[in-house]
C-alpha positions, 0 to 999 in steps of 0.5 A: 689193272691187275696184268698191267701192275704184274707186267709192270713189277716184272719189267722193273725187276732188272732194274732193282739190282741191289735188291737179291732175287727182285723178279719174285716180287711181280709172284708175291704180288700176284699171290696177294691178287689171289687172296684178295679175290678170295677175300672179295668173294666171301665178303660178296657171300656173307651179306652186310650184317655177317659182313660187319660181324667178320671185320669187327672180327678181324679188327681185334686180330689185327689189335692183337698183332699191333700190340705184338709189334709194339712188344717187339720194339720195346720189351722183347725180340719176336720172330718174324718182327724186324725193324724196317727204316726204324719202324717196327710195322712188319711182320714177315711171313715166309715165302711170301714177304711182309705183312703190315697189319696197320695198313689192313687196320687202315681198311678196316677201321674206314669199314667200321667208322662208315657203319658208325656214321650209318647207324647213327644217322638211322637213330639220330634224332636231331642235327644238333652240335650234341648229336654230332659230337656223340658220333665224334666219340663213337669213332673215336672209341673205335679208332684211338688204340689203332692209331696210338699203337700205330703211332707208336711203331713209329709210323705216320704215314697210315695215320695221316691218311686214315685221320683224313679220309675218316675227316672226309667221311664224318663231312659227308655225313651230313654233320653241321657246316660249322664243323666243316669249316673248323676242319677245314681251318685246322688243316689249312692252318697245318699244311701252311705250318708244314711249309714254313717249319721245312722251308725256314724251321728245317731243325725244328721240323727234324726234331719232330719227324726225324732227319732219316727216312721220313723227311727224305719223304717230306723232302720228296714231296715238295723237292721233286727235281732233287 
């Protein structure tokens, strides 16, 4: 997988005319495989415990860099921090491209929520809707200052998928069916809002996510032969 997405970039890159010196990017690509295989194998050596010590480690460094870039947008200009399509969620590091601590964030908190619901599956005493709701506040301690600075960058896209695979984790965790069937309901009904604001809402849906970068997304997505 690994040659196969190196080649593929390296093959696209005559294709990215508009983009200066685009035959860098299959590098930069194969520098970030570097350090995610460093990365994979202190992860193997430390052991669980010192495992989840490290990323509760990294979770407050990536913190700290998720409140610089909201001090960057609205307070004052911080170097190596500019706005991307409107959004304030790089940082770039020379010689190497850019760096998105929300996307790092995303890992992370996936990481910690799953140490929550294990932990708490150890100690719980019953399968009440008690119980449940305590590990609800759990994770949520965990994860509200992540998102709200992530949501303020604007970005939506981390916090959607994040918010979904959290969902997916709390229903395998062996929650109560009623509350399956209360998400379950909530997202159906927000898929099916989503269709009609776009389809006969359009001014009202531009209101709410913009008319620039992200609606071309949405736009993307349910308009693919356009």
């Amino acid at each position: 997988f690994m040659g196969l997405s190196l080649i593929s970039i390296w093959c696209a890159a005559p294709l990215m005319s508009q983009v200066k010196d685009a035959e860098v990017y299959w590098i930069r690509q194969a520098v970030w495989y570097g350090i995610g295989f460093i990365a994979i194998f202190f992860c193997l050596k430390l052991g669980t415990e010192r495992f989840y010590v490290g990323t509760k480690i990294i979770y407050w460094i990536l913190l700290f860099l998720l409140g610089l870039l909201l001090v960057d947008r609205y307070l004052i200009d911080l170097p190596y921090i500019k706005p991307v399509h409107g959004t304030t969620a790089w940082i770039q590091i020379p010689k190497l491209g850019s760096f998105q601590p929300g996307e790092f964030m995303k890992i992370v908190l996936i990481i910690l929520v799953g140490e929550i619901i294990d932990k708490h599956n150890k100690e719980k005493q019953d399968d009440s809707f008690s119980s449940d709701f305590h590990l609800f506040i759990k994770i949520l301690k965990v994860i509200f200052v992540p998102l709200v600075l992530i949501l303020l960058e604007p970005e939506t896209g981390i916090p959607i998928i994040l918010m979904f695979s959290i969902l997916l984790m709390c229903f395998l965790s062996g929650i109560r069916k009623e509350w399956i069937l209360i998400g379950g309901s909530i997202f159906i009904f927000l898929v099916i809002l989503i269709f009609y604001l776009y389809y006969y809402q359009i001014e009202f849906l531009e209101s709410l996510v913009g008319s620039g970068y992200k609606l071309n997304r949405l736009k993307g997505w349910l308009e693919t032969e356009r």
